[in-house]
C-alpha positions in Angstrom: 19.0 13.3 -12.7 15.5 14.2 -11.6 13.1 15.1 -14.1 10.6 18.5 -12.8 7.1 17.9 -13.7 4.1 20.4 -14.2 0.5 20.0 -14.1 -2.2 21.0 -16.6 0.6 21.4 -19.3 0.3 18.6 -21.3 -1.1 18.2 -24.7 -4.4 16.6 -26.3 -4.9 13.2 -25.8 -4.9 13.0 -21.6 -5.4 9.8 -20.1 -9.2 9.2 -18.7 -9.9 7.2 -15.8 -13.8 6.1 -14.0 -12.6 7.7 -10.5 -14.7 5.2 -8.9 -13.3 2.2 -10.6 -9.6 3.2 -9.4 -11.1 4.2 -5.8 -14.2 2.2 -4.8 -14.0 3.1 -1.2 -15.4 6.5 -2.2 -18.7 4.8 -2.9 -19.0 2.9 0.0 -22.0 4.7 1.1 -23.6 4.6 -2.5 -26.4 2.4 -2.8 -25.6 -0.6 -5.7 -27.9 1.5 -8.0 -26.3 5.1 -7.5 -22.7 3.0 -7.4 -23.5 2.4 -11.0 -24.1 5.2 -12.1 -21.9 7.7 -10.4 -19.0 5.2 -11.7 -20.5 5.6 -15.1 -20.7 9.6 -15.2 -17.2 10.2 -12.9 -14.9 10.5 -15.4 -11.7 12.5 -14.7 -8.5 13.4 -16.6 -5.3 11.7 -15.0 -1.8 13.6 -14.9 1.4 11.5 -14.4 4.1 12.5 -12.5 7.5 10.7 -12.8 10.2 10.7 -10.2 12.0 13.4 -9.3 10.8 17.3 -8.2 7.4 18.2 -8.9 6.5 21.8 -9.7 2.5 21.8 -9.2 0.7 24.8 -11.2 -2.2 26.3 -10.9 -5.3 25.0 -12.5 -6.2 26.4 -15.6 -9.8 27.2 -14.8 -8.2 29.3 -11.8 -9.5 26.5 -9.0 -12.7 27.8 -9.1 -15.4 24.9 -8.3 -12.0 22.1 -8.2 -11.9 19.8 -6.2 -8.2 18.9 -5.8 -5.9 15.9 -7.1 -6.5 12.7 -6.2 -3.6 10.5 -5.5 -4.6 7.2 -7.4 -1.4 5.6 -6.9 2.7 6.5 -6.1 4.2 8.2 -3.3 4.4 11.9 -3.2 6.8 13.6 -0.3 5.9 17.1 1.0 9.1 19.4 2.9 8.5 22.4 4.1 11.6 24.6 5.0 11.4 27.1 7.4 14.8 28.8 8.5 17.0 25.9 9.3 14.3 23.5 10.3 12.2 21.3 7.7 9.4 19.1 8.0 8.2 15.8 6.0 4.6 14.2 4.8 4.3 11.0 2.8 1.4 11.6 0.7 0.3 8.5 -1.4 -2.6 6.3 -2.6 -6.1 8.0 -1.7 -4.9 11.2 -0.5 -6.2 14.4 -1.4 -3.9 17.9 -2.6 -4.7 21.1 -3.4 -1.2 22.3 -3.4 -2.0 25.6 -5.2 -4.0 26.6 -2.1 -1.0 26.3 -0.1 0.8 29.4 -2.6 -2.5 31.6 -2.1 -3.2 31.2 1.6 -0.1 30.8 2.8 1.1 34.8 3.4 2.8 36.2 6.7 5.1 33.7 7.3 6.3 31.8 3.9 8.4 28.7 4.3 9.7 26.8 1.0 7.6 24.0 0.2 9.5 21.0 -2.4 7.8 18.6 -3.9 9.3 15.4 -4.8 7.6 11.9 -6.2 9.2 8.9 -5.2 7.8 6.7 -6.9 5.9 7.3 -10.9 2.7 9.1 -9.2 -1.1 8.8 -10.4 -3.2 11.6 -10.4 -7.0 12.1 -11.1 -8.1 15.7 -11.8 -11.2 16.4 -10.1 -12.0 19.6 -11.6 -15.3 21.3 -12.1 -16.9 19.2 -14.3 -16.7 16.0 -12.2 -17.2 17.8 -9.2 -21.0 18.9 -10.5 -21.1 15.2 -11.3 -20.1 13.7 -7.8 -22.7 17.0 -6.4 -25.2 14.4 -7.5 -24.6 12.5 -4.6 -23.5 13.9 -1.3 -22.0 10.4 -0.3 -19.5 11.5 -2.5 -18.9 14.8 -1.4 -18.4 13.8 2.0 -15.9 11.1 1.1 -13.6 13.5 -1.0 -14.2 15.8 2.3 -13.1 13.1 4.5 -10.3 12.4 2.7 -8.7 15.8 3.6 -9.6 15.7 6.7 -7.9 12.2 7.2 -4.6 14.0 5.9 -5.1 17.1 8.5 -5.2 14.1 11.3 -1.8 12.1 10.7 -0.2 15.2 10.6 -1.8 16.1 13.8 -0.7 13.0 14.8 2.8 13.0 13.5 3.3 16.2 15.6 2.5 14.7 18.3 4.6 11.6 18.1 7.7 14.3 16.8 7.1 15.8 20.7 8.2 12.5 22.2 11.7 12.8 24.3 13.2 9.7 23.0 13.6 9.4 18.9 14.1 5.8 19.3 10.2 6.2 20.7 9.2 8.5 18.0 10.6 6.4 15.4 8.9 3.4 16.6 5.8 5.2 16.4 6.0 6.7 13.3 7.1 3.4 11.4 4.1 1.3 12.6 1.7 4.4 11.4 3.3 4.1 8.1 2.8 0.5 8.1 -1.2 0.8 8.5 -1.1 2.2 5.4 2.3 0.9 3.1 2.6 -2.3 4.9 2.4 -5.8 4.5 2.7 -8.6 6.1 5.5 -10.9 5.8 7.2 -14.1 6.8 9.3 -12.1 9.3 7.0 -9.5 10.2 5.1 -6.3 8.7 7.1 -5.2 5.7 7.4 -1.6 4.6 8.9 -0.8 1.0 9.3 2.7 1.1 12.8 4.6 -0.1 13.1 6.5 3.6 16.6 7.7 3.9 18.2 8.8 7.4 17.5 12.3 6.4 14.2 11.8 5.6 13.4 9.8 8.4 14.5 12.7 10.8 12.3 15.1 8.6 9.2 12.7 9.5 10.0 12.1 13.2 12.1 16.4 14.0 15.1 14.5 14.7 18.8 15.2 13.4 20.2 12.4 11.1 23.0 11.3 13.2 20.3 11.3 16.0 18.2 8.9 13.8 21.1 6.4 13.3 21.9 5.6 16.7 18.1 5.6 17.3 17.8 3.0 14.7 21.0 0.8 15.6 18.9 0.3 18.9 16.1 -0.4 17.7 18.0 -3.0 15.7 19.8 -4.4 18.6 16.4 -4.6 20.3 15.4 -6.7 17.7 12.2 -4.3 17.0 13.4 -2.6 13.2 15.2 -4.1 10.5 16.7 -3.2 7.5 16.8 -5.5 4.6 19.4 -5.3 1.7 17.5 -4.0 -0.5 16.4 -1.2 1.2 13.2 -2.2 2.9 12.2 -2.2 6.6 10.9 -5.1 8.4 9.1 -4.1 11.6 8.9 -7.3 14.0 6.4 -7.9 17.3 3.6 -5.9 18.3 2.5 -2.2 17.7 3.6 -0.4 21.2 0.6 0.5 23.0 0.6 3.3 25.0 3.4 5.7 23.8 4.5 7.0 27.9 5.1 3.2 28.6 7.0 2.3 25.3 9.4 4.7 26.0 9.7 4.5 29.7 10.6 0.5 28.5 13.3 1.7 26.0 14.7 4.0 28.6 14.9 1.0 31.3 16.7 -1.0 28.4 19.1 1.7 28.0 20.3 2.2 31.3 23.4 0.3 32.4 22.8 -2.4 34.9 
């Protein structure tokens, strides 16, 4: 049964992490004197969320002068419903939310967003008081900044790969982009240990599921996507090149001779 989780709702005696310690590529533009101390100084509060639904809430402080969460480590997923049709984001180590934004912006058109971790989730609080200390050093500031706009493109770019014709193509596509970031490399090719179900597959990629199943036995039979046992993917060969030509070559393999 999944557990529902809420932020800023739990008792004395939080967690602290150095923010910098857990995510050195945020300094990388810090000289080694300035890395030392902003790691020293940016301290933040770290919620967990377990696996299951996640109800975020807003900050306590009203959001005023907060930065966001930072996803330290887990996978988060993201649906949002609107009418019939939903929509998918992974959302996982490095990432940056500010899902309360979402509630207040959000105000013609309203879809349902669901939360769901998939894995136990880290997350640092970077609220007011260590975003005055990371102010210190605009390096900083620009690397949390970049971090959101680094979410903004893959979903500009998963939209465009969801406009492919074939969903064997976009599927291709979309599995390799996951891999930059969740895969690893293998004796049998790039490995990818994520719990991606059918369903959620055709939320990622705008397919139906039974449109993502045949895509998926081909892509099997082409020898390009496997499925282990226990419930990882194994991508094999190269990352296709340019998208037009991939799928004009998994058209010419699917016509009868």
């Amino acid at each position: 049964m999944h557990r529902t989780n809420t932020l800023y709702r739990m008792a004395a005696g939080n967690a602290f992490v150095r923010v910098l310690e857990e995510d050195p590529e945020l300094a990388a533009g810090l000289d080694p004197t300035s890395v030392q101390l902003a790691t020293r100084h940016a301290i933040a509060a770290v919620e967990i969320v377990a696996p299951g639904t996640w109800e975020p809430a807003f900050p306590a402080d009203g959001g005023g002068g907060n930065l966001g969460l930072l996803v330290l480590d887990g996978l988060l997923m993201r649906d949002v419903a609107i009418a019939q049709a939903t929509c998918t984001e992974l959302i996982g180590r490095g990432d940056l939310l500010r899902p309360w934004d979402w509630e207040r912006d959000v105000l013609t058109i309203k879809p349902v967003v669901t939360w769901t971790a998939l894995q136990p989730v880290r997350l640092a609080v970077l609220d007011r008081r260590i975003a005055a200390v990371m102010g210190r050093w605009p390096e900083l500031v620009s690397a949390i900044v970049a971090r959101a706009v680094r979410r903004s493109f893959e979903l500009a770019t998963n939209q465009a790969t969801s406009h492919l014709t074939r969903v064997d193509a976009r599927l291709e596509l979309m599995f390799w982009g996951l891999a930059d970031r969740w895969g690893r490399v293998g004796p049998d090719g790039v490995v990818l240990e994520l719990p991606l179900t059918h369903q959620v597959l055709g939320r990622l990629v705008g397919a139906q599921r039974p449109s993502v199943t045949t895509a998926l036995s081909d892509l099997s039979r082409r020898g390009v996507i496997e499925r282990r046992e226990d419930g990882a993917w194994i991508l094999r060969g190269d990352p296709p090149g340019d998208p037009a030509e991939a799928t004009a070559a998994a058209a010419q393999q699917a016509t009868p001779t």
